[in-house]
Biotite code that builds the C-alpha atoms (Angstrom):
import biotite.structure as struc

atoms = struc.array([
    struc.Atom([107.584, 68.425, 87.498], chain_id="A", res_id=1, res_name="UNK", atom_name="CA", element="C"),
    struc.Atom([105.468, 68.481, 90.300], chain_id="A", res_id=2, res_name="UNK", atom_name="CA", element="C"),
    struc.Atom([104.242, 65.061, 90.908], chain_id="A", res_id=3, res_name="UNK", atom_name="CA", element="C"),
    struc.Atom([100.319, 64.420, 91.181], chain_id="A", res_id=4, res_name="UNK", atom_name="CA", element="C"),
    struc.Atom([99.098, 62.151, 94.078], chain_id="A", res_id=5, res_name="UNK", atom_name="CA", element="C"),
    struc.Atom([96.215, 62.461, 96.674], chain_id="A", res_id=6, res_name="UNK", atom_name="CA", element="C"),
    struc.Atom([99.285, 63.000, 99.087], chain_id="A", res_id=7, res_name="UNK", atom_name="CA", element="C"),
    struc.Atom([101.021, 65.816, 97.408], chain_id="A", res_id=8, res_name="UNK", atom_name="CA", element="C"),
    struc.Atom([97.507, 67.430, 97.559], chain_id="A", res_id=9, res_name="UNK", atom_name="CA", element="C"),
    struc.Atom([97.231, 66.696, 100.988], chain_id="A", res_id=10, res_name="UNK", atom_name="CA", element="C"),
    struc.Atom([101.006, 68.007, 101.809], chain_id="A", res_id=11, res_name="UNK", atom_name="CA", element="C"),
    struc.Atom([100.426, 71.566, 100.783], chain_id="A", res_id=12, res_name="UNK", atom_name="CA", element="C"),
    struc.Atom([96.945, 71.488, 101.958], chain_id="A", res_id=13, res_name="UNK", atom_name="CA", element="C"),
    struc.Atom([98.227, 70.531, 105.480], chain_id="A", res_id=14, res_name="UNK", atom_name="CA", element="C"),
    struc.Atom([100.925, 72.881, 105.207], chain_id="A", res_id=15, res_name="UNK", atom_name="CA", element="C"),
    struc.Atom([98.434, 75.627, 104.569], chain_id="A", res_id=16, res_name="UNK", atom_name="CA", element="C"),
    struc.Atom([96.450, 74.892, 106.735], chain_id="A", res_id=17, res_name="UNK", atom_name="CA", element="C"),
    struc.Atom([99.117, 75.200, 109.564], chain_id="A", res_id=18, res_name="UNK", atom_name="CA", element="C"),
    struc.Atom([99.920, 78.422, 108.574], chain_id="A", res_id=19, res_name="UNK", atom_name="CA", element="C"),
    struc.Atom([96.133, 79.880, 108.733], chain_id="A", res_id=20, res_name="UNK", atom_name="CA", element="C"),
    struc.Atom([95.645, 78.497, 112.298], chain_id="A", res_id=21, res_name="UNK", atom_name="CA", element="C"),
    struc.Atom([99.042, 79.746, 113.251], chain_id="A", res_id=22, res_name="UNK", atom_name="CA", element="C"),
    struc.Atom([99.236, 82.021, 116.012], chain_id="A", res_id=23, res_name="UNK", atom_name="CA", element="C"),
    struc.Atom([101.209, 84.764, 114.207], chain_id="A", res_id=24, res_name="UNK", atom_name="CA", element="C"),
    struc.Atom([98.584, 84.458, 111.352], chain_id="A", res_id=25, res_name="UNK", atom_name="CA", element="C"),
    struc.Atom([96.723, 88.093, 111.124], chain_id="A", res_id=26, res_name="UNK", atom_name="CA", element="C"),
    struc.Atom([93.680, 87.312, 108.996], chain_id="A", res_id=27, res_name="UNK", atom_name="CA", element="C"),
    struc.Atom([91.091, 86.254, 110.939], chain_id="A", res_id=28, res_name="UNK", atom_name="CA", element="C"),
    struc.Atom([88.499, 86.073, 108.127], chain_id="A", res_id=29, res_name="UNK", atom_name="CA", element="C"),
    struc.Atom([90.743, 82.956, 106.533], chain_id="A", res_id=30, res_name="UNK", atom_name="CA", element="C"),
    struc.Atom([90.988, 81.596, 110.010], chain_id="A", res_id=31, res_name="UNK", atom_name="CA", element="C"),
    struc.Atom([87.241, 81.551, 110.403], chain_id="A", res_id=32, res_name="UNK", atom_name="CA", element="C"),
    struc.Atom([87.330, 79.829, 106.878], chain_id="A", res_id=33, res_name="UNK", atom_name="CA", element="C"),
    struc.Atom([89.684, 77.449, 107.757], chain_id="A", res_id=34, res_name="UNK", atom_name="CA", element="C"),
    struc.Atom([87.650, 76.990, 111.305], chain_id="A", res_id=35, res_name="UNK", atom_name="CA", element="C"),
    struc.Atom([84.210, 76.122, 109.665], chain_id="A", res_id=36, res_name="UNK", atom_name="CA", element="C"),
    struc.Atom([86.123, 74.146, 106.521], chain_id="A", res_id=37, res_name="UNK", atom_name="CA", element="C"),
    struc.Atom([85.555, 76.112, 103.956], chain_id="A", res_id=38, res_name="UNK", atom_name="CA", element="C"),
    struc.Atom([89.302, 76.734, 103.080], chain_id="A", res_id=39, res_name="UNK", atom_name="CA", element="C"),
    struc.Atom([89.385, 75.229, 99.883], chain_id="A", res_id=40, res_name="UNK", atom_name="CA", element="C"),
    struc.Atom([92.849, 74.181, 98.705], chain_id="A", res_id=41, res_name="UNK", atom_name="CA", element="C"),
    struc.Atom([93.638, 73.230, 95.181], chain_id="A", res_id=42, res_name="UNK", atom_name="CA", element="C"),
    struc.Atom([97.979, 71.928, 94.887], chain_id="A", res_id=43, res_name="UNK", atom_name="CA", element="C"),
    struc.Atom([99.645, 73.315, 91.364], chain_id="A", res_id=44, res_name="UNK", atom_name="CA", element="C"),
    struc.Atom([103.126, 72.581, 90.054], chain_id="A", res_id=45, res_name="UNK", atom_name="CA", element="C"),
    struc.Atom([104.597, 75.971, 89.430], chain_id="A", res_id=46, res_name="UNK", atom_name="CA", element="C"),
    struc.Atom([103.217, 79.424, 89.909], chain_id="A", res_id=47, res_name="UNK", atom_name="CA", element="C"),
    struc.Atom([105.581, 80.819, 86.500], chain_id="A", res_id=48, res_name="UNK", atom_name="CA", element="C"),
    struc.Atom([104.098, 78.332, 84.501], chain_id="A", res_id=49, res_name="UNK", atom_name="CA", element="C"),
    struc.Atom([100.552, 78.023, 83.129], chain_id="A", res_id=50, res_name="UNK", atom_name="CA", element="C"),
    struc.Atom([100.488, 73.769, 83.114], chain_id="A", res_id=51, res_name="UNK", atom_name="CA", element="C"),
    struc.Atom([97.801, 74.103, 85.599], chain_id="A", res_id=52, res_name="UNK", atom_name="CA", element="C"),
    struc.Atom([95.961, 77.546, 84.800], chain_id="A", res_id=53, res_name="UNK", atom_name="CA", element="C"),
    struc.Atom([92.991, 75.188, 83.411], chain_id="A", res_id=54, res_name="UNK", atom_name="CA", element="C"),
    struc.Atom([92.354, 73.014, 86.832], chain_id="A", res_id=55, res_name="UNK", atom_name="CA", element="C"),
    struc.Atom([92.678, 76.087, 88.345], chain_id="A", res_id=56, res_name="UNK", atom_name="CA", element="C"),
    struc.Atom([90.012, 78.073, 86.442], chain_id="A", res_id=57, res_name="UNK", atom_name="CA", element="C"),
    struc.Atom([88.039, 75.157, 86.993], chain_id="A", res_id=58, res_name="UNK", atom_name="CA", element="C"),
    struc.Atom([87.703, 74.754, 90.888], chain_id="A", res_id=59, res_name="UNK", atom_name="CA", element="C"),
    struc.Atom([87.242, 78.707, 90.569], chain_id="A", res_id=60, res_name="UNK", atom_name="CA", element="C"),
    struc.Atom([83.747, 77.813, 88.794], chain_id="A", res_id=61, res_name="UNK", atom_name="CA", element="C"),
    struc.Atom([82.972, 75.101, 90.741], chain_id="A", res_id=62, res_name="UNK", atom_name="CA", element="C"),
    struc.Atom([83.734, 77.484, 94.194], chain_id="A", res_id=63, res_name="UNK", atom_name="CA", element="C"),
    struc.Atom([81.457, 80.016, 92.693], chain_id="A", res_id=64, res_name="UNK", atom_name="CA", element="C"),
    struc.Atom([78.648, 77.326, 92.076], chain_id="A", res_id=65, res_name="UNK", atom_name="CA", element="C"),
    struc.Atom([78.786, 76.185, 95.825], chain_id="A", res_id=66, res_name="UNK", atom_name="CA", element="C"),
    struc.Atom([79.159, 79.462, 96.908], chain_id="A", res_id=67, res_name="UNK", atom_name="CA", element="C"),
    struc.Atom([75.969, 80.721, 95.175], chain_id="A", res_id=68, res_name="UNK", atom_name="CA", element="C"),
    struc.Atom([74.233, 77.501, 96.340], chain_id="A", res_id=69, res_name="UNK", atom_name="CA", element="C"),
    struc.Atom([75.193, 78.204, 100.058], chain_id="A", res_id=70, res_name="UNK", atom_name="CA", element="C"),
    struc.Atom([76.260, 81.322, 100.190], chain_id="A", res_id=71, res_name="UNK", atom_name="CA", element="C"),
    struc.Atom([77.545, 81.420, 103.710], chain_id="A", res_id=72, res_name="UNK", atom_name="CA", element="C"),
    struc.Atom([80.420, 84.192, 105.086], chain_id="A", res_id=73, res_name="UNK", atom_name="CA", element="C"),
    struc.Atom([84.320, 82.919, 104.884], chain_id="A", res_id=74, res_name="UNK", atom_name="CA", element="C"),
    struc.Atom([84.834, 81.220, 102.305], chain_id="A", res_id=75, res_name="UNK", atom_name="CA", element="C"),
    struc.Atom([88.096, 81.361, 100.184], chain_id="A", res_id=76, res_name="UNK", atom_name="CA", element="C"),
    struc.Atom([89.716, 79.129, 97.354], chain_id="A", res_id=77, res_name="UNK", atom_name="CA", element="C"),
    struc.Atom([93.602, 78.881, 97.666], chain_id="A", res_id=78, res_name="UNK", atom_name="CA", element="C"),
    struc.Atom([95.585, 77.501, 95.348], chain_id="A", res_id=79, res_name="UNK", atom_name="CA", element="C"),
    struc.Atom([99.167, 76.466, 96.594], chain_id="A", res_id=80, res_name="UNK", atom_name="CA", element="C"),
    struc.Atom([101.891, 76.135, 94.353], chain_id="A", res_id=81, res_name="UNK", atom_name="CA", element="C"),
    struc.Atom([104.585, 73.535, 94.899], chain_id="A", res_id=82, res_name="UNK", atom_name="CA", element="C"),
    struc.Atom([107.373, 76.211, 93.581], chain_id="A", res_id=83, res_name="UNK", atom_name="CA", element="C"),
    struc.Atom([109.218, 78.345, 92.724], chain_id="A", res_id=84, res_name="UNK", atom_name="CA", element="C"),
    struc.Atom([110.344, 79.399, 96.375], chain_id="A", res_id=85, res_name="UNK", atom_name="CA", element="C"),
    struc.Atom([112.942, 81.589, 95.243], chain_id="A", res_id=86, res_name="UNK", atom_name="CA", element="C"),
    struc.Atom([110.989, 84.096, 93.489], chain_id="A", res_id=87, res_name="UNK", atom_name="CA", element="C"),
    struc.Atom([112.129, 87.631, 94.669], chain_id="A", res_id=88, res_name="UNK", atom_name="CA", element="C"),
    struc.Atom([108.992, 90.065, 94.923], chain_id="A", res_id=89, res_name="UNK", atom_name="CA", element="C"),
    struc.Atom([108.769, 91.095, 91.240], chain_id="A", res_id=90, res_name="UNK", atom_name="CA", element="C"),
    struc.Atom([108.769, 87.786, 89.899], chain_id="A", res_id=91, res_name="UNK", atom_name="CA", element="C"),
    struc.Atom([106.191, 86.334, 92.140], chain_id="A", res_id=92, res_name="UNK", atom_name="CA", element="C"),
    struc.Atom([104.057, 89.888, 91.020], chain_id="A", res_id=93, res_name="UNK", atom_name="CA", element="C"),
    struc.Atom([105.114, 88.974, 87.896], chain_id="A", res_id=94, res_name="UNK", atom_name="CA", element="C"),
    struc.Atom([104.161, 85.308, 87.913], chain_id="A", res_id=95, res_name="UNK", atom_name="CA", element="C"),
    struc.Atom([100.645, 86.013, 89.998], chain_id="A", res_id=96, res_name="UNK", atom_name="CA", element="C"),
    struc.Atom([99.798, 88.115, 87.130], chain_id="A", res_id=97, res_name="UNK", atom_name="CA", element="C"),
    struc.Atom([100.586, 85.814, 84.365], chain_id="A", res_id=98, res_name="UNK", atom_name="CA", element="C"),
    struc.Atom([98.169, 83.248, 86.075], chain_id="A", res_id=99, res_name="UNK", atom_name="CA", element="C"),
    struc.Atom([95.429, 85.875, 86.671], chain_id="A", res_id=100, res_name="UNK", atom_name="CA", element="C"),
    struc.Atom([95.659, 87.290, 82.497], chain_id="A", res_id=101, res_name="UNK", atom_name="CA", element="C"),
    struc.Atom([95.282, 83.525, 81.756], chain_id="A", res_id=102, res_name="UNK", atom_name="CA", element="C"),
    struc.Atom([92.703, 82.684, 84.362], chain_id="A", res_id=103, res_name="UNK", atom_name="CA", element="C"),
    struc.Atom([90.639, 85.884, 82.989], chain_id="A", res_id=104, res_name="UNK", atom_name="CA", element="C"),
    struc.Atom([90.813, 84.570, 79.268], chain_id="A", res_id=105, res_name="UNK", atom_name="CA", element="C"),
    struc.Atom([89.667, 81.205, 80.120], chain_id="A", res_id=106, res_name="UNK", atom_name="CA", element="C"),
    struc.Atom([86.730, 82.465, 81.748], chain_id="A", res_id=107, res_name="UNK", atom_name="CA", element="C"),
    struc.Atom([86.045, 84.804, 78.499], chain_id="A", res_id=108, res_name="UNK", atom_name="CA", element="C"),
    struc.Atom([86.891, 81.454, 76.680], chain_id="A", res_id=109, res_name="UNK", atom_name="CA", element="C"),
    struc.Atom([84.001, 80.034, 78.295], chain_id="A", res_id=110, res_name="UNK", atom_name="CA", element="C"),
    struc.Atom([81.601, 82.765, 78.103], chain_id="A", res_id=111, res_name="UNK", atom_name="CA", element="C"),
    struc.Atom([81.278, 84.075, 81.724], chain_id="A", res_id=112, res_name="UNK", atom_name="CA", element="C"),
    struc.Atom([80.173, 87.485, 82.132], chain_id="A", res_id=113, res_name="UNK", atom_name="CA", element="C"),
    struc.Atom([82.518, 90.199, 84.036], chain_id="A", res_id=114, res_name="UNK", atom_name="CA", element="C"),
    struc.Atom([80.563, 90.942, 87.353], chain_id="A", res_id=115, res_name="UNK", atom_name="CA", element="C"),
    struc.Atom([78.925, 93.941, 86.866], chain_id="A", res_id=116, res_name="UNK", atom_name="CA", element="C"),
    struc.Atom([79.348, 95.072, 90.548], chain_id="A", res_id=117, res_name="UNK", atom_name="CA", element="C"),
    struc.Atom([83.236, 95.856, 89.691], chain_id="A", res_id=118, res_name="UNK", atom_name="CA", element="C"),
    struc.Atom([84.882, 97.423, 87.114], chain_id="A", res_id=119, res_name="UNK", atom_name="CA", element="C"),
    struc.Atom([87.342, 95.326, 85.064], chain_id="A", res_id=120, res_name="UNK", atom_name="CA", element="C"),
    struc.Atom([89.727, 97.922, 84.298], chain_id="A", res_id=121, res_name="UNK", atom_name="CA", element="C"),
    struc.Atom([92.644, 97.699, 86.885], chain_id="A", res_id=122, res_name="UNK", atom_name="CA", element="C"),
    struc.Atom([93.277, 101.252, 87.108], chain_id="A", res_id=123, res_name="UNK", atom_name="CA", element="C"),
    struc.Atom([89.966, 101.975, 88.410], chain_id="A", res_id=124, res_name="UNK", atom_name="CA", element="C"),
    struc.Atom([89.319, 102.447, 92.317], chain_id="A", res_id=125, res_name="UNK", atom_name="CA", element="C"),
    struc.Atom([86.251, 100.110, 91.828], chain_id="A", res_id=126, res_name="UNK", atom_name="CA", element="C"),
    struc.Atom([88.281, 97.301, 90.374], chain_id="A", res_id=127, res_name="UNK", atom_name="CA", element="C"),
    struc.Atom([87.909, 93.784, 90.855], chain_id="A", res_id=128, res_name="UNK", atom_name="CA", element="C"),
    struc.Atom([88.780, 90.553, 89.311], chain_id="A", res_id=129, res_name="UNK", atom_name="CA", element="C"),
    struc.Atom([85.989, 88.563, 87.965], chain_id="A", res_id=130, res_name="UNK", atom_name="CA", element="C"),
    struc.Atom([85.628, 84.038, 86.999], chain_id="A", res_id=131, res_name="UNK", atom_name="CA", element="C"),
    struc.Atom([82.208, 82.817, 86.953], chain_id="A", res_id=132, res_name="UNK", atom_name="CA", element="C"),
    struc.Atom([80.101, 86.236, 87.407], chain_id="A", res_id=133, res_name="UNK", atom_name="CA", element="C"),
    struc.Atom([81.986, 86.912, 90.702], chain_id="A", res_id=134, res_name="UNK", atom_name="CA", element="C"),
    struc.Atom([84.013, 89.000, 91.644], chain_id="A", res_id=135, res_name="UNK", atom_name="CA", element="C"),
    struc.Atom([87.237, 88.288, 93.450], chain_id="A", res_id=136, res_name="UNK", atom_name="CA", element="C"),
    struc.Atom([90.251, 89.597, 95.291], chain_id="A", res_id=137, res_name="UNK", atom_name="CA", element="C"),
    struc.Atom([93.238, 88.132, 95.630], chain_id="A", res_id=138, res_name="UNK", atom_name="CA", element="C"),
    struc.Atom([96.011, 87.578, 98.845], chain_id="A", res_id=139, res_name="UNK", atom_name="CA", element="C"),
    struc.Atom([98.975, 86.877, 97.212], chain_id="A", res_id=140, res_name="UNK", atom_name="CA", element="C"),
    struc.Atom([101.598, 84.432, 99.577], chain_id="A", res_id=141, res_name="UNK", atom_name="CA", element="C"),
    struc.Atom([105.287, 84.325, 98.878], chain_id="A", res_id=142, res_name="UNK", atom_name="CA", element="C"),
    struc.Atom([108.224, 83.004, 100.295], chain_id="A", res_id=143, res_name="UNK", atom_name="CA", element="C"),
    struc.Atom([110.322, 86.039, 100.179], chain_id="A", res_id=144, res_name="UNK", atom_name="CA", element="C"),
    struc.Atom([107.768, 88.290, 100.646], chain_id="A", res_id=145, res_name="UNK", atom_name="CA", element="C"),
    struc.Atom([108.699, 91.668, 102.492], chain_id="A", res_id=146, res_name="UNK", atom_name="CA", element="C"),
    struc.Atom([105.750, 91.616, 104.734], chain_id="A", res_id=147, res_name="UNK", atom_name="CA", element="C"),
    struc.Atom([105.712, 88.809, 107.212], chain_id="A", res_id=148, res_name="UNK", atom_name="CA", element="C"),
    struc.Atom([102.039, 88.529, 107.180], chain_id="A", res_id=149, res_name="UNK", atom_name="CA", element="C"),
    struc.Atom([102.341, 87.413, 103.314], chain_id="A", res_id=150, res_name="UNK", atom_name="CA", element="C"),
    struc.Atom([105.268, 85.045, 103.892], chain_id="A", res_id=151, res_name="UNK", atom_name="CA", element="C"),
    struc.Atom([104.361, 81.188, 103.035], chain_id="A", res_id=152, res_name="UNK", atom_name="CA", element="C"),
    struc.Atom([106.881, 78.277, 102.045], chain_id="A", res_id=153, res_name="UNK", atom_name="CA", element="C"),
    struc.Atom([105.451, 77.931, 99.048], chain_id="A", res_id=154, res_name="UNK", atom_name="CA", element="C"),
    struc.Atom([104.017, 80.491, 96.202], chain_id="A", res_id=155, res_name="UNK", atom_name="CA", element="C"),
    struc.Atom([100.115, 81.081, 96.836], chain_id="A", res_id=156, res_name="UNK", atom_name="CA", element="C"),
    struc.Atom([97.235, 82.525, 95.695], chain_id="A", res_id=157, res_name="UNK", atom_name="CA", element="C"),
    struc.Atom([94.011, 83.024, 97.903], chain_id="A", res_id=158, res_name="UNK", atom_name="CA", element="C"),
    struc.Atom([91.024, 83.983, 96.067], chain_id="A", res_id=159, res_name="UNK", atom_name="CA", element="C"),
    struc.Atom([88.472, 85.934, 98.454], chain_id="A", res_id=160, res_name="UNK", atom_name="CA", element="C"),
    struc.Atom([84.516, 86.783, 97.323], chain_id="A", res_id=161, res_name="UNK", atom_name="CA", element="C"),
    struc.Atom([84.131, 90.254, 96.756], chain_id="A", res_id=162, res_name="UNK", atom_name="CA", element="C"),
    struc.Atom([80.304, 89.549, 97.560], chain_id="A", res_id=163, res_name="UNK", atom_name="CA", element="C"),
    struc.Atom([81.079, 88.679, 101.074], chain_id="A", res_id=164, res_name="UNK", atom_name="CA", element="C"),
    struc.Atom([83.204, 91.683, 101.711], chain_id="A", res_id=165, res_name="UNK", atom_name="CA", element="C"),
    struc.Atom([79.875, 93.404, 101.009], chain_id="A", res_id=166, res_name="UNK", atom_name="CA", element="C"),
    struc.Atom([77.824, 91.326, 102.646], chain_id="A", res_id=167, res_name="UNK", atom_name="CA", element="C"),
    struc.Atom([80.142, 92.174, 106.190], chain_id="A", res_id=168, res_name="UNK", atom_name="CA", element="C"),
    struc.Atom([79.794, 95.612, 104.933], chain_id="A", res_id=169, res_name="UNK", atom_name="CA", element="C"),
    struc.Atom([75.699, 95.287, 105.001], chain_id="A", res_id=170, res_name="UNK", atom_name="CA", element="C"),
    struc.Atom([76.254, 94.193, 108.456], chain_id="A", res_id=171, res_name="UNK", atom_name="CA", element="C"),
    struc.Atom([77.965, 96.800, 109.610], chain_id="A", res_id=172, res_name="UNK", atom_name="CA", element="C"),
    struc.Atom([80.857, 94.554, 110.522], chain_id="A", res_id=173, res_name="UNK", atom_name="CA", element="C"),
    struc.Atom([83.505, 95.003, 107.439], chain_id="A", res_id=174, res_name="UNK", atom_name="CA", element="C"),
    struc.Atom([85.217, 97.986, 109.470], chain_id="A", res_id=175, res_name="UNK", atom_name="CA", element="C"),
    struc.Atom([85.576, 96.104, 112.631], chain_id="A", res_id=176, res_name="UNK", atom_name="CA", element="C"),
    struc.Atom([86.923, 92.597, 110.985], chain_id="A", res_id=177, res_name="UNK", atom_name="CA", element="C"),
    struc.Atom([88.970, 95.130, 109.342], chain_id="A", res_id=178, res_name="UNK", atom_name="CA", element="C"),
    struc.Atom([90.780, 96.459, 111.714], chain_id="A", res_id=179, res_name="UNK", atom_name="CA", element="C"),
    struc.Atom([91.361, 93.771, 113.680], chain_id="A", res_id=180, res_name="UNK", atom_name="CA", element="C"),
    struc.Atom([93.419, 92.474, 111.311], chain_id="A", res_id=181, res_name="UNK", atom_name="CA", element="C"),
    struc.Atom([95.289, 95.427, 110.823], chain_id="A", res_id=182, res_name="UNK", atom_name="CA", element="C"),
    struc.Atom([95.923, 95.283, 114.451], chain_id="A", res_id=183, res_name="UNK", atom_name="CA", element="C"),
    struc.Atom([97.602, 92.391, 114.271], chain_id="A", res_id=184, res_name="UNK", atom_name="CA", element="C"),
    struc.Atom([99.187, 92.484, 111.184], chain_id="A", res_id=185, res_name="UNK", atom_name="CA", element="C"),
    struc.Atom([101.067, 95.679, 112.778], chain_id="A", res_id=186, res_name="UNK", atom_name="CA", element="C"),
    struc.Atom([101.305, 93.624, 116.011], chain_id="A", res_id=187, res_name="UNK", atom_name="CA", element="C"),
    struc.Atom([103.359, 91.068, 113.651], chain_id="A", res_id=188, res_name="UNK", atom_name="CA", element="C"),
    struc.Atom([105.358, 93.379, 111.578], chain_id="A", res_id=189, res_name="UNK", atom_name="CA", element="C"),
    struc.Atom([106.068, 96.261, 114.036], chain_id="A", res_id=190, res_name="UNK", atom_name="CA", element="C"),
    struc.Atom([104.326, 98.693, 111.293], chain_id="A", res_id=191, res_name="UNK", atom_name="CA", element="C"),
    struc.Atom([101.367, 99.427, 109.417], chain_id="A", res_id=192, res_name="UNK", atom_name="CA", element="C"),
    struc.Atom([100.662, 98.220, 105.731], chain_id="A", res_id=193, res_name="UNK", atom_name="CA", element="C"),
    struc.Atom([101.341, 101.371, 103.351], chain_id="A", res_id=194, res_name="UNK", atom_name="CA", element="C"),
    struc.Atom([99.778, 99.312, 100.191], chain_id="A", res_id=195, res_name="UNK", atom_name="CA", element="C"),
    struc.Atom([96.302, 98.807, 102.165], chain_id="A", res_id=196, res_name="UNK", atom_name="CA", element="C"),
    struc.Atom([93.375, 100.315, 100.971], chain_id="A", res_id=197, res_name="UNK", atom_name="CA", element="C"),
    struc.Atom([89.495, 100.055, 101.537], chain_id="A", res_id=198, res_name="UNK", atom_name="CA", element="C"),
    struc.Atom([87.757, 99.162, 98.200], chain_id="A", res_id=199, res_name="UNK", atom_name="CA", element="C"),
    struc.Atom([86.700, 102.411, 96.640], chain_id="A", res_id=200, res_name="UNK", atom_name="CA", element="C"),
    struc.Atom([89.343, 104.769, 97.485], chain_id="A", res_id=201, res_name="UNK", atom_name="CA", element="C"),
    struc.Atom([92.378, 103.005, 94.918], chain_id="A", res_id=202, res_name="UNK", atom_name="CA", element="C"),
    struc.Atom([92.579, 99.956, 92.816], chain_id="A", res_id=203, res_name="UNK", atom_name="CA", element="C"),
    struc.Atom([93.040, 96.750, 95.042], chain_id="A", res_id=204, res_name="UNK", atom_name="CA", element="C"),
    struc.Atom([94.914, 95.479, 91.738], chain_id="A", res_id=205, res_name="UNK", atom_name="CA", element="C"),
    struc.Atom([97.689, 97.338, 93.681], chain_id="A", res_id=206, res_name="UNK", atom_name="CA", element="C"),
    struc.Atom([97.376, 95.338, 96.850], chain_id="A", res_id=207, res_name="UNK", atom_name="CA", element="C"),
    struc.Atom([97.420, 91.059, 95.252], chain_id="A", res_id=208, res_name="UNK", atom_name="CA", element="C"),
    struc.Atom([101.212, 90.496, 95.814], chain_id="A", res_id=209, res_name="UNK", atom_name="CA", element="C"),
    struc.Atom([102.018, 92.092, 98.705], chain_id="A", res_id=210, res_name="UNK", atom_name="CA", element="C"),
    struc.Atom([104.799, 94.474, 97.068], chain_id="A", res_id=211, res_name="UNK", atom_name="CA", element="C"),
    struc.Atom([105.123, 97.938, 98.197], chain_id="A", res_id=212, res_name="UNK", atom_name="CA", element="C"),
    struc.Atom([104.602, 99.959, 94.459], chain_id="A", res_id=213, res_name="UNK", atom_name="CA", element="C"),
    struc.Atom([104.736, 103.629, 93.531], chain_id="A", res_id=214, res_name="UNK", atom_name="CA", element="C"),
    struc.Atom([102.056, 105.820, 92.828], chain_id="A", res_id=215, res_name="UNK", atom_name="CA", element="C"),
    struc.Atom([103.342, 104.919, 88.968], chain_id="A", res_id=216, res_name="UNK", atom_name="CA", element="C"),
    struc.Atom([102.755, 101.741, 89.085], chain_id="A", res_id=217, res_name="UNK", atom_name="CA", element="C"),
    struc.Atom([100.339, 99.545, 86.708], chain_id="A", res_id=218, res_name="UNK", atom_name="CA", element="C"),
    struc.Atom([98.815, 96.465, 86.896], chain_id="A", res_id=219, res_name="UNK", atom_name="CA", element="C"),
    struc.Atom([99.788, 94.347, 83.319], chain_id="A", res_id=220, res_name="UNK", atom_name="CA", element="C"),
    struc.Atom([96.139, 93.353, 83.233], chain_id="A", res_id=221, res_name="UNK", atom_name="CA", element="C"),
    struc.Atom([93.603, 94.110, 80.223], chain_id="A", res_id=222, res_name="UNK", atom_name="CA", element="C"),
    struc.Atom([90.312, 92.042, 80.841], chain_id="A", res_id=223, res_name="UNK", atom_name="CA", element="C"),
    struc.Atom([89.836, 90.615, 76.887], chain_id="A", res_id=224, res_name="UNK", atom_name="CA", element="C"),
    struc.Atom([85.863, 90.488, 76.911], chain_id="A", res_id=225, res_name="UNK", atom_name="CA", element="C"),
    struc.Atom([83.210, 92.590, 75.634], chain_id="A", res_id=226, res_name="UNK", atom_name="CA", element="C"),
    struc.Atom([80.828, 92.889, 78.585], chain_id="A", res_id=227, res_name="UNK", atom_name="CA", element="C"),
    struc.Atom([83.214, 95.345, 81.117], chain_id="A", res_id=228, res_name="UNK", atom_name="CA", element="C"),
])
């Protein structure tokens, strides 16, 4: 059991934090986030385990309540897990999954609406994940992840504002941050991402852990609420 001290928080959080402002690193939007300090890091125990799924749901509502308060561009909530690291791909998919079915429940638990921007059905090419009213994709981070540009010591999951990926799109600046990132994400892996997508053309659900998946593949995710 992971133990629980204002320095284990501060241990992933640092090692994060490292690997954002890396170099190597190819998203720029989470280095601007980490830049301006709005790289929020919450430490877990394990990601195959749902000890923690509550604290987690909770800094997701409390990100969305200082998000809507200031609602400034790059922003993202990661939540670091202290292990497994020896999760092959399909049981880190399998894990990050787990936690987001959980994390979905709690918020219908607690009476949050589904945003109604996205569709919650994960087969949809408008699909999104939704906690608090917003919705939300996720960068899944692995350890033995195939791509280098989602390899991280420990398990992670980085939870990104759907509403600022429209907001960049508003601005006519999406494409551009876009493919910059692409650019160097091809720079870093000597190839281009087959799983990438832009929103509206096939389910992101198909794009959170970083596995390459057939055109057969589902996400196990069924949104339990009554307002989709």
């Amino acid at each position: 059991m992971f133990h629980w001290t204002h320095d284990a928080q501060a241990k992933l959080e640092r090692k994060l934090f490292a690997h954002v402002a890396a170099s190597s690193f190819p998203c720029v939007g989470a280095k601007s986030a980490l830049a301006r300090g709005r790289l929020t890091v919450l430490a877990c125990d394990r990601i195959d385990s749902a000890w923690d799924d509550l604290r987690i749901h909770e800094g997701l509502l409390r990100f969305v309540e200082s998000y809507r308060a200031e609602p400034i561009l790059f922003q993202s909530y990661a939540v670091v897990f202290n292990g497994p690291t020896d999760l092959s791909e399909d049981a880190f998919e399998a894990a990050l999954w787990a936690r987001v079915q959980s994390l979905s429940d709690k918020d219908v638990w607690r009476g949050q609406r589904y945003d109604a921007r996205v569709s919650a059905d994960p087969a949809n090419p408008h699909f999104s994940l939704s906690f608090g009213g917003e919705a939300f994709f996720i960068v899944g981070l692995n350890p033995n992840a195939s791509r280098p540009a989602r390899r991280f010591d420990h398990p992670a999951l980085v939870f990104n504002l759907h509403d600022q990926f429209e907001r960049l799109r508003e601005a006519d600046k999406y494409e551009g941050l876009r493919e910059k990132i692409l650019a160097r994400d091809r720079e870093l892996a000597g190839s281009s991402n087959p799983m990438l997508a832009r929103y509206g053309e096939a389910s992101e659900a198909r794009q959170y852990s970083g596995r390459m998946v057939d055109g057969d593949w589902e996400a196990p995710f069924e949104y339990r609420g009554d307002d989709a």
